[in-house]
DRENDO-1510 file (C-alpha; in Angstrom, 1 decimal, always signed):
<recs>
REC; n; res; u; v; w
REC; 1; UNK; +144.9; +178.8; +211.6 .
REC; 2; UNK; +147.6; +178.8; +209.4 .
REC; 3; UNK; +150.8; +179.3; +210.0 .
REC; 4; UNK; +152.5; +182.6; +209.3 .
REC; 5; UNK; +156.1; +182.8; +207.5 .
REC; 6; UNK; +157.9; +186.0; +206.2 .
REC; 7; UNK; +159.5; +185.8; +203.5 .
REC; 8; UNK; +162.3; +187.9; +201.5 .
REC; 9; UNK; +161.0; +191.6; +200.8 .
REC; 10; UNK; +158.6; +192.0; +203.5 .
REC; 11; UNK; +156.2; +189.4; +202.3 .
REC; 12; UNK; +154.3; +187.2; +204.2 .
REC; 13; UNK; +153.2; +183.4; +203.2 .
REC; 14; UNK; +150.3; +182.3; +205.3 .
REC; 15; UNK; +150.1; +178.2; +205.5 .
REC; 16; UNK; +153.7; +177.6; +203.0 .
REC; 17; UNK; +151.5; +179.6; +199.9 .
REC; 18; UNK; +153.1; +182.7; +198.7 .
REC; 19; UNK; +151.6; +186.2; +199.0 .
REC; 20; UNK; +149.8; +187.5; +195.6 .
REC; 21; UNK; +152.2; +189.4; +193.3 .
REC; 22; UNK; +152.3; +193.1; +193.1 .
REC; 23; UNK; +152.6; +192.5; +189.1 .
REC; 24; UNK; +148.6; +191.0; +189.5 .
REC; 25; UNK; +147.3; +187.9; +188.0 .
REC; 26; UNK; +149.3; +185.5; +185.7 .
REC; 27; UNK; +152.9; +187.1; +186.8 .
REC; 28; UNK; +153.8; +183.7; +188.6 .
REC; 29; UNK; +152.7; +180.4; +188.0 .
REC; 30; UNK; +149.5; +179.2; +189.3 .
REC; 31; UNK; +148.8; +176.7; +191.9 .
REC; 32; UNK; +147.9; +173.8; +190.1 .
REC; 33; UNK; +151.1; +173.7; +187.6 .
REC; 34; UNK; +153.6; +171.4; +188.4 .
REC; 35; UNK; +156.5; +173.2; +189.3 .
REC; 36; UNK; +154.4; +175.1; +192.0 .
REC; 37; UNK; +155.3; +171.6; +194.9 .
REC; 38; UNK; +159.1; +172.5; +193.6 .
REC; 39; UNK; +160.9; +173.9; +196.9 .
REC; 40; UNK; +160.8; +178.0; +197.0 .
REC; 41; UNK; +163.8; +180.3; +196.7 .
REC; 42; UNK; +165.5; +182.9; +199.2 .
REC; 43; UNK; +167.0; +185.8; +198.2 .
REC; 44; UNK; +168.9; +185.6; +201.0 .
REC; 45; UNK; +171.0; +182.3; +199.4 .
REC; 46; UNK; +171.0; +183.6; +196.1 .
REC; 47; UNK; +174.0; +185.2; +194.6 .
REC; 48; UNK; +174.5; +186.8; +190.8 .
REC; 49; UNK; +176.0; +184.0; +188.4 .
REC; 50; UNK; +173.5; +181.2; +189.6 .
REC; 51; UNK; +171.7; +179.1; +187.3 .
REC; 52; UNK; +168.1; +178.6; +188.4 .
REC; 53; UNK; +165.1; +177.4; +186.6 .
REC; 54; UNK; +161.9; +179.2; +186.0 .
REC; 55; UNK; +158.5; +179.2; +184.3 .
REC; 56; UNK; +158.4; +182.6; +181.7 .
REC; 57; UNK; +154.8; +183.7; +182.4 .
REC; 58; UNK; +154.3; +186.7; +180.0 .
REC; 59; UNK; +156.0; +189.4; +177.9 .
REC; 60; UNK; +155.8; +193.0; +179.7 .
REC; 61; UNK; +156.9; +196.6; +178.2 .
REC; 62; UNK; +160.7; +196.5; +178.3 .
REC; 63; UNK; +161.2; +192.5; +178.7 .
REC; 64; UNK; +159.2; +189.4; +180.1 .
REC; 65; UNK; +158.2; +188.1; +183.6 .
REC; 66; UNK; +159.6; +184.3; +184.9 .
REC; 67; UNK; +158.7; +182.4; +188.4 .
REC; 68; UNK; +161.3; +181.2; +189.9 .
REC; 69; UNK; +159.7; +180.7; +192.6 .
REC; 70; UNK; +160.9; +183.0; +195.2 .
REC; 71; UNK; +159.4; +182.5; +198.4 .
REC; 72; UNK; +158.5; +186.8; +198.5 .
REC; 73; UNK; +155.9; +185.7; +195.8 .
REC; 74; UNK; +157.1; +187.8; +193.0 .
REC; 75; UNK; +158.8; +187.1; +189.5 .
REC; 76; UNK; +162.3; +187.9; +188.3 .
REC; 77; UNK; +162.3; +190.4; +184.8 .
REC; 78; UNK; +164.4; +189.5; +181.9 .
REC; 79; UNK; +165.0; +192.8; +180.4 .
REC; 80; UNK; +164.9; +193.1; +176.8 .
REC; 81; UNK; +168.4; +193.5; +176.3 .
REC; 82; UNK; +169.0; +190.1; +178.3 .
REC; 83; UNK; +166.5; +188.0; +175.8 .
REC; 84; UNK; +168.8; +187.0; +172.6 .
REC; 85; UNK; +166.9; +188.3; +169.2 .
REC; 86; UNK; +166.7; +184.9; +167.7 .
REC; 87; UNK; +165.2; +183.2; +170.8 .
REC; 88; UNK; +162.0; +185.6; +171.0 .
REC; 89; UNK; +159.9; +182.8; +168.9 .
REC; 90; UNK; +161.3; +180.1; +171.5 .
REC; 91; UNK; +160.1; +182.8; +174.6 .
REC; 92; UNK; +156.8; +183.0; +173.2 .
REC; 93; UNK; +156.7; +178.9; +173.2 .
REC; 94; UNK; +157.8; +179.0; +176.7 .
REC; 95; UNK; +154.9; +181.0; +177.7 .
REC; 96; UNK; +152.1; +179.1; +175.8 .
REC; 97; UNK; +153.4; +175.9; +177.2 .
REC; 98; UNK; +154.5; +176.7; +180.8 .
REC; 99; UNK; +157.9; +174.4; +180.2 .
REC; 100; UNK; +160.6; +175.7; +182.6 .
REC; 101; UNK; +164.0; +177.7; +181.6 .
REC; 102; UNK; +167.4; +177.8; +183.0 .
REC; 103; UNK; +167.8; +181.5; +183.8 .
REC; 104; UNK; +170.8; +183.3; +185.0 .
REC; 105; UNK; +170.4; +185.7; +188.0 .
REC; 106; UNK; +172.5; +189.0; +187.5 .
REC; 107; UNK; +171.2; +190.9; +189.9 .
REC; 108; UNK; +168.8; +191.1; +193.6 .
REC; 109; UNK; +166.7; +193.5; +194.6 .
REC; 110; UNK; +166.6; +192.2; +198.2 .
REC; 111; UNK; +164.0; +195.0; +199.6 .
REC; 112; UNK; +161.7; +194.4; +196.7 .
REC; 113; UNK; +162.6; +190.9; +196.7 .
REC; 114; UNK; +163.0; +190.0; +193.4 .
REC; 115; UNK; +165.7; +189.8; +191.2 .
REC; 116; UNK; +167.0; +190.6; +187.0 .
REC; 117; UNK; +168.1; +188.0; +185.4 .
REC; 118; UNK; +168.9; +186.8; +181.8 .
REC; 119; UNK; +168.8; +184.0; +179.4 .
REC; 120; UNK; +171.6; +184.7; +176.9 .
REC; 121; UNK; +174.0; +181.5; +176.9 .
REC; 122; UNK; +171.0; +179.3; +178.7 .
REC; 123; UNK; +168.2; +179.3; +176.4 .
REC; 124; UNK; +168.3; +177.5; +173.4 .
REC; 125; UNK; +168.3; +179.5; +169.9 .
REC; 126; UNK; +167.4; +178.2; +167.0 .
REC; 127; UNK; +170.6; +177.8; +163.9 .
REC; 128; UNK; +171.4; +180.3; +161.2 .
REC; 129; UNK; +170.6; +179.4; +158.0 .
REC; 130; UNK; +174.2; +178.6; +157.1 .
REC; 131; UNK; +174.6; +176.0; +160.0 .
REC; 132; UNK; +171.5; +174.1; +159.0 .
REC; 133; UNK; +172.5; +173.8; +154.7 .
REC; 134; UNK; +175.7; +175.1; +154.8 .
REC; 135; UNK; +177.3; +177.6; +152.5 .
REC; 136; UNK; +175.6; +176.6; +149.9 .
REC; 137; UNK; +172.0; +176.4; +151.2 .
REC; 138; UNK; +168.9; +178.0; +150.1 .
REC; 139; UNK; +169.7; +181.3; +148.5 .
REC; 140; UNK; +172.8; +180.9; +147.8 .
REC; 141; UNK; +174.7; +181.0; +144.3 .
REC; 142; UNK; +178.1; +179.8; +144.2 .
REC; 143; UNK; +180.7; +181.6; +142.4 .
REC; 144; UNK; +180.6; +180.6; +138.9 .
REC; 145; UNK; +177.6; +178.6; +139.2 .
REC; 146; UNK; +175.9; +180.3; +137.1 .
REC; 147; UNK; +177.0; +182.7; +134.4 .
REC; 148; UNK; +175.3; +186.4; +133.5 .
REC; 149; UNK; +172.1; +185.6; +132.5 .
REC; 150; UNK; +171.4; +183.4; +135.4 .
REC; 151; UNK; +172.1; +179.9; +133.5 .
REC; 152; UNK; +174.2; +177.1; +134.8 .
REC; 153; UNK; +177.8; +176.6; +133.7 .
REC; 154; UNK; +178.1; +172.8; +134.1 .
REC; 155; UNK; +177.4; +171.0; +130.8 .
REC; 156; UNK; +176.0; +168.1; +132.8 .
REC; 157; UNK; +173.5; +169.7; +135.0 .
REC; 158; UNK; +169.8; +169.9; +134.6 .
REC; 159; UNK; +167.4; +172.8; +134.4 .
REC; 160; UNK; +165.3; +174.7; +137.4 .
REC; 161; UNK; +162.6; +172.6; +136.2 .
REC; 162; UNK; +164.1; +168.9; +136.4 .
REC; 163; UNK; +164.6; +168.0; +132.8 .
REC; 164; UNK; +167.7; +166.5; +130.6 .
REC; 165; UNK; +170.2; +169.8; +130.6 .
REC; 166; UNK; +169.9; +171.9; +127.5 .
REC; 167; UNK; +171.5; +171.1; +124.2 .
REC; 168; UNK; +174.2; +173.2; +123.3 .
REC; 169; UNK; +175.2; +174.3; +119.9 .
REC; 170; UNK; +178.9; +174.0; +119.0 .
REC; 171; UNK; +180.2; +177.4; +118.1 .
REC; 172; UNK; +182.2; +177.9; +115.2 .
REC; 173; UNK; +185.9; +178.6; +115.1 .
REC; 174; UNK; +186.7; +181.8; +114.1 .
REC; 175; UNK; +187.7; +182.2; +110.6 .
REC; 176; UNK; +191.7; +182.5; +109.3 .
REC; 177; UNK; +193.0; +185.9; +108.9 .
REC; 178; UNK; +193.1; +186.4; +105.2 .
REC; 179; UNK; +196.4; +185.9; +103.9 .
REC; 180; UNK; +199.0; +188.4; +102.7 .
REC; 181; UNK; +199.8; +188.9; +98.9 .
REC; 182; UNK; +203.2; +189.4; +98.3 .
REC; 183; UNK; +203.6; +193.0; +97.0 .
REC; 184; UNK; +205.4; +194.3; +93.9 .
REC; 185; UNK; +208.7; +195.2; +94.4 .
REC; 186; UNK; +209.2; +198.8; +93.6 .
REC; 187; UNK; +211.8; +200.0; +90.9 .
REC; 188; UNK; +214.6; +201.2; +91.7 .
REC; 189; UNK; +214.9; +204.9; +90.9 .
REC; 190; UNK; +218.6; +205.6; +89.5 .
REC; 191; UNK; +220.7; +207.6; +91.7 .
REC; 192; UNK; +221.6; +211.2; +90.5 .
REC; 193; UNK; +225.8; +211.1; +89.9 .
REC; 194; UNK; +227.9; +213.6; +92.2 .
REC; 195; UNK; +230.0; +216.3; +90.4 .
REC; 196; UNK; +233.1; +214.1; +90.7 .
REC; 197; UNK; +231.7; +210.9; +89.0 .
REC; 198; UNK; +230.6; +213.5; +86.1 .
REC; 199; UNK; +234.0; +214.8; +85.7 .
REC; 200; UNK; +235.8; +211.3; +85.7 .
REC; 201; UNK; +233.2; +209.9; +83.3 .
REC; 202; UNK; +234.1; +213.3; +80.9 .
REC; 203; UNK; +237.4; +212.5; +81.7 .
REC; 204; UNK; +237.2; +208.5; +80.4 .
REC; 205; UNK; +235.1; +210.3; +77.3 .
REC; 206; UNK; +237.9; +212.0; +76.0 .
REC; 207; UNK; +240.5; +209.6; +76.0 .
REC; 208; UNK; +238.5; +207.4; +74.5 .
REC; 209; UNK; +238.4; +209.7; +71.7 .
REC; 210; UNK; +241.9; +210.5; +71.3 .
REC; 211; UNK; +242.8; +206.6; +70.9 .
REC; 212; UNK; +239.3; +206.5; +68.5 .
REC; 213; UNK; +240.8; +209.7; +66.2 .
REC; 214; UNK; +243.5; +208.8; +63.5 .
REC; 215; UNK; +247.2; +209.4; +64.1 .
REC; 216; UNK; +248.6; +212.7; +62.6 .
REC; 217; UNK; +251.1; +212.1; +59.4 .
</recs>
């Protein structure tokens, strides 16, 4: 007869296996993987903060299911909030393969015996776009790359399509202004004489005269 342990939650582990998990079938890691001889877990040891590994078995409503081999038999949950957007490709890899992942425990349910926990900052997520080309990878167009119809400003480079760069046609330099002729100067228009100059040129007229007339005998 086996030998009967309890375990963390009320479970009980008859001969060293654990009990079947409430979650059913496929919530924890079968018998025959490899990580199933690893020593088990107790909640009792375990403390938010540690680092533990795990096998992800499946994606559930609201996050996904890993073994970390708890001695109660059940898996942790990763809520979805805990599972980094650009690492749900990598999850889903986890689970087809059965590879373990480093999971950080951030809370324990002690009566259920299980426990949350999370894998942002332990799971490995895949680079931006900008760390893998730089700033000037796929999709991007530098700043004056290209002009407004969408072709290249360097003289030297070649086409989208690989061949020699485009010949360009010098453009003409703008013509001369046209030059200025030299205007006519306009006459002079006599200026009318004031009343003054009138009367000393009347003046001037007469003595004239008087010198001009013959003496009187």
């Amino acid at each position: 007869m086996g030998v009967i342990r309890p375990s963390a939650g009320g479970a009980i582990s008859i001969g060293g296996q654990r009990p079947p998990s409430r979650h059913g079938p496929g919530a924890t890691i079968a018998e025959d993987h490899p990580a199933s001889k690893l020593p088990r877990r107790r909640l009792a040891v375990m403390r938010p903060g540690d680092v533990v590994p795990g096998v992800i078995t499946r994606l559930v409503r609201g996050g996904a299911l890993v073994d970390i081999l708890l001695e109660s038999g059940e898996p942790a949950f990763i809520p979805l909030n805990e599972i980094p957007a650009k690492a749900m490709s990598k999850v889903r890899d986890l689970i087809a393969t059965g590879t373990l992942q480093e999971v950080r425990v951030v809370q324990l349910d002690r009566a259920s015996g299980t426990a949350t926990v999370s894998l942002k900052g332990v799971i490995e997520e895949p680079p931006d776009a900008e760390e893998e080309g730089g700033p000037r990878g796929r999709g991007f167009r530098g700043r004056g790359d290209r002009d407004g119809r969408g072709q290249s400003t360097d003289p030297n480079a070649s086409d989208d399509r690989g061949g020699p760069p485009p010949v360009r046609r010098p453009v003409p330099a703008p013509e001369p202004p046209p030059a200025v002729r030299n205007a006519k100067p306009e006459p002079v228009k006599p200026t009318r004489p004031t009343a003054g100059e009138l009367a000393r040129r009347r003046q001037e007229e007469i003595l004239r005269r008087m010198r001009e007339a013959p003496g009187e005998g």
